[in-house]
N, C-alpha and C positions, 0 to 999 in steps of 0.2 A: 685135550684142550677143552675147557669148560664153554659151555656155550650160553652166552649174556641171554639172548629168551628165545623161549621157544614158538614165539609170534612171528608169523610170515612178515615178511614187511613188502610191499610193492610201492611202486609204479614204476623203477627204472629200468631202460634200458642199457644198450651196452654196441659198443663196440669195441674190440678187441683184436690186438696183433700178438699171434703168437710165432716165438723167433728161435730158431734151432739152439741146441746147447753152442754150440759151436763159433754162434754170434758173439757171445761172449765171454771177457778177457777175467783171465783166473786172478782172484780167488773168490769171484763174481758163479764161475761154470760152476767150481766143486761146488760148492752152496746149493744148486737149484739140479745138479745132478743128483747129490743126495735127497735131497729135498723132492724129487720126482716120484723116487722108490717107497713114501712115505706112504701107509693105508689110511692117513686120517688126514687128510688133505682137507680146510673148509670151505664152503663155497660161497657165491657173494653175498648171500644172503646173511653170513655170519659177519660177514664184512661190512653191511649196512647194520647192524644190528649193535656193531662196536662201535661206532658214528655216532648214533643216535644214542647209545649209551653214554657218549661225553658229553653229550650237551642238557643232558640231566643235571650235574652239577656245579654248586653257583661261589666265580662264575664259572659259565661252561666253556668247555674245552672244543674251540670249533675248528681245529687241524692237529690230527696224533703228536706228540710230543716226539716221537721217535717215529722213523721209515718203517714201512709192513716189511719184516722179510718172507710174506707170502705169496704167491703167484697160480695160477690155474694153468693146467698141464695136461697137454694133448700128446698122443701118439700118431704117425703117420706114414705108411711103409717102413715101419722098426724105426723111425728117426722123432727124436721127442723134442718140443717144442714149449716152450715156456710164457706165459707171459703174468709179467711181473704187475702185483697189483697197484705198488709205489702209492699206496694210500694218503701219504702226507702232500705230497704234491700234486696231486691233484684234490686234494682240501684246499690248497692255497688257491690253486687256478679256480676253483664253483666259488669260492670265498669273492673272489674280486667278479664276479657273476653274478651275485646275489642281487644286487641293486637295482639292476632290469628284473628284476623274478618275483623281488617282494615291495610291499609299500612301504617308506619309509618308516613307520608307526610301529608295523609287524617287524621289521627286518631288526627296530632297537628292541623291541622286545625280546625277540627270541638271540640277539646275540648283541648286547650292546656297546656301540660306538666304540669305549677304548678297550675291546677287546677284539673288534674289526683292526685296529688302528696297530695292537699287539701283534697281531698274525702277518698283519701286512707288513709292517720292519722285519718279522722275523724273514718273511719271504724276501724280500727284499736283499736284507745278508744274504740268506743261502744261496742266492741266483749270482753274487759274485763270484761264491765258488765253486757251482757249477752251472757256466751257464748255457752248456750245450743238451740240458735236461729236457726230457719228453716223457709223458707220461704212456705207454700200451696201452691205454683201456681209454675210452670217452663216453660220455654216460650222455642221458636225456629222461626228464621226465614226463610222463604221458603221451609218449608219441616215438616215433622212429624218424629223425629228420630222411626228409626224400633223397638225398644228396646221397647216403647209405648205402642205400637201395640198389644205386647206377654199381657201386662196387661187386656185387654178385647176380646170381642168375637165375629164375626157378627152379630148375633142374638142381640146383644147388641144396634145394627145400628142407631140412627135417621137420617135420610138425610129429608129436607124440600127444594124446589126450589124454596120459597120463591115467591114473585111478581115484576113484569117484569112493576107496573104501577110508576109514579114517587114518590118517597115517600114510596113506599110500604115495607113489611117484606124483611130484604136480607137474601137468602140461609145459609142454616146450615149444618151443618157433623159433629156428632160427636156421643159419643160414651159413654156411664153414666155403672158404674159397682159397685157392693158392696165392699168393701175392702176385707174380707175376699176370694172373686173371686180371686182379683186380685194378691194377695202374694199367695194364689195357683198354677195361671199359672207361676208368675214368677219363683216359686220351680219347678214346670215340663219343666217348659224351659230351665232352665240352666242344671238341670240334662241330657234332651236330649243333648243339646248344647255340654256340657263338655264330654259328651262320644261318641261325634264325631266329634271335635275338641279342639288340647289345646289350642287356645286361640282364639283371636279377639274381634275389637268391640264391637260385640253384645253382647259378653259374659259380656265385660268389664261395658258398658253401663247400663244390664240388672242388674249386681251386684249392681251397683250406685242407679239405679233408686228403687230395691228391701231397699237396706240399708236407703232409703229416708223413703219408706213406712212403714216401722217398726217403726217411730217416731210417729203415728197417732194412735186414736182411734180406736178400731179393727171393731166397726161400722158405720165408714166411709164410704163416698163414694170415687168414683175415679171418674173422667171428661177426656178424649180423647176431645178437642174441636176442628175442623178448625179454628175457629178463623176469624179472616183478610184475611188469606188464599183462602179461597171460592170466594171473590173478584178479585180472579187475575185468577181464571180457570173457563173455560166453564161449562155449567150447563152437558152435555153430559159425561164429564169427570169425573166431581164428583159426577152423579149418576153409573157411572161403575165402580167407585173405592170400593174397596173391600180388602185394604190391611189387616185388620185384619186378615180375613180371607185367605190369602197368608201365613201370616206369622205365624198364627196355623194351614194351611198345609204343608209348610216348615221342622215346626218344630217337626210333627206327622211323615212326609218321614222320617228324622233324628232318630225318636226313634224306625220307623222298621228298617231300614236300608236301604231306599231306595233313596241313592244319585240322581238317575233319578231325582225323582218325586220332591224330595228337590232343587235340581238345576232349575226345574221348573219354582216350585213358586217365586224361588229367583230371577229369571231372568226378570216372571214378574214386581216384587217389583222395582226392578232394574230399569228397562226401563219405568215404571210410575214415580221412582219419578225422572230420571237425566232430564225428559221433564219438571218438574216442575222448576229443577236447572237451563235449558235451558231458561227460560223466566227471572230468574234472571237474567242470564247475558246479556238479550236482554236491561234490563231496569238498 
């Protein structure tokens, strides 16, 4: 497979449900059974790299013409696990996103009006006939929403600092959990949550992301990735990051009752991630 460049591209993150062969219905399985055994598998980095490739040409092309039939693929006690990257559809879903993200001025610039207008009829058709479609993967740029974080646990941790020689492995962060873990925390979290505030964000967020994960396999996995991310912070920083761990201390202060200890962790959380929001606005 030829690769569009060979430029890193960062800043997104990832989360990601990966879902046994077994999930599903053939001639869906053979696909991504074969497709598992494969040694040239790309990863998402060539995935963003083919995005940003269409939107070079005028005009540009701001959702694939055609479905990825690519997917990223984990093994786990001999049982493999898939999760499909469904590139087009979740183009359409960041496409009706954009509005909140850019200024109207930039947003016509870099993809204009009746080619917003295009994509969105096209989305529109496709969701009549299929409208029980879910995308596996959710992205975020500059940041890891906190709502995430509830789904896994330190203990869960990988951090790798990768090689500092040219060409070498680049650093990781992330965070791999069984499905059934993680619709756990998210039940203990919103129960602490909801009985020591009525509302916000996180509640709101964690209900979204909870109502996502009910659509999967109950022997799935879950992925917390950095992603791109890890490229844009020092190695020092993302080995002292620990927000999981923040955010099921947080949410333990919350169900003794200890605002202290919960304001705490929050304040940490806080002040890690507005320095990461601080480098966005430098760039």
């Amino acid at each position: 497979m030829p690769k569009v460049s060979s430029v890193i591209v960062p800043y997104t993150t990832y989360l990601r449900v990966y879902e046994p062969l077994a999930a599903f219905p053939e001639p869906e399985r053979g696909h991504w059974t074969r497709y598992a055994r494969r040694p040239d598998r790309p990863s998402y980095q060539d995935e963003l790299r083919r995005s940003l490739t269409d939107l070079l040409p005028t005009p540009p092309v701001p959702v694939p013409v055609h479905e990825s039939d690519d997917a990223f693929v984990i093994e786990v006690g001999g049982v493999v696990c898939v999760c499909p990257w469904r590139t087009r559809l979740r183009g359409w879903q960041a496409l009706a996103e954009l509005d909140e993200e850019l200024p109207p001025p930039v947003l016509d610039a870099v993809l204009p009006p009746v080619v917003r207008r295009q994509a969105a009829q096209d989305y529109e058709r496709w969701l009549v006939r299929n409208p029980d479609a879910r995308p596996w993967i959710r992205t975020a740029t500059w940041q890891v929403p906190l709502n995430w974080f509830v789904l896994v646990s330190d203990e869960e941790r990988e951090y790798d600092r990768g090689s500092d020689t040219p060409g070498g492995a680049p650093p990781v962060l992330r965070y791999r959990t069984p499905m059934v873990q993680a619709r756990r925390r998210v039940a203990r979290g919103l129960r602490a949550l909801r009985e020591a505030v009525d509302e916000g964000p996180l509640i709101d967020g964690l209900v979204d992301v909870g109502r996502w994960l009910e659509e999967f396999h109950p022997r799935s996995y879950v992925e917390l990735d950095y992603g791109g991310l890890v490229h844009a912070l020092p190695a020092g920083e993302l080995e002292a990051d620990h927000s999981a761990a923040d955010v099921a201390e947080g949410i333990e202060a919350l169900r003794r009752g200890d605002e202290a200890a919960a304001g705490a962790a929050y304040g940490r959380l806080v002040e890690r991630w507005r320095s990461v929001r601080d480098r966005r606005s430098a760039n």
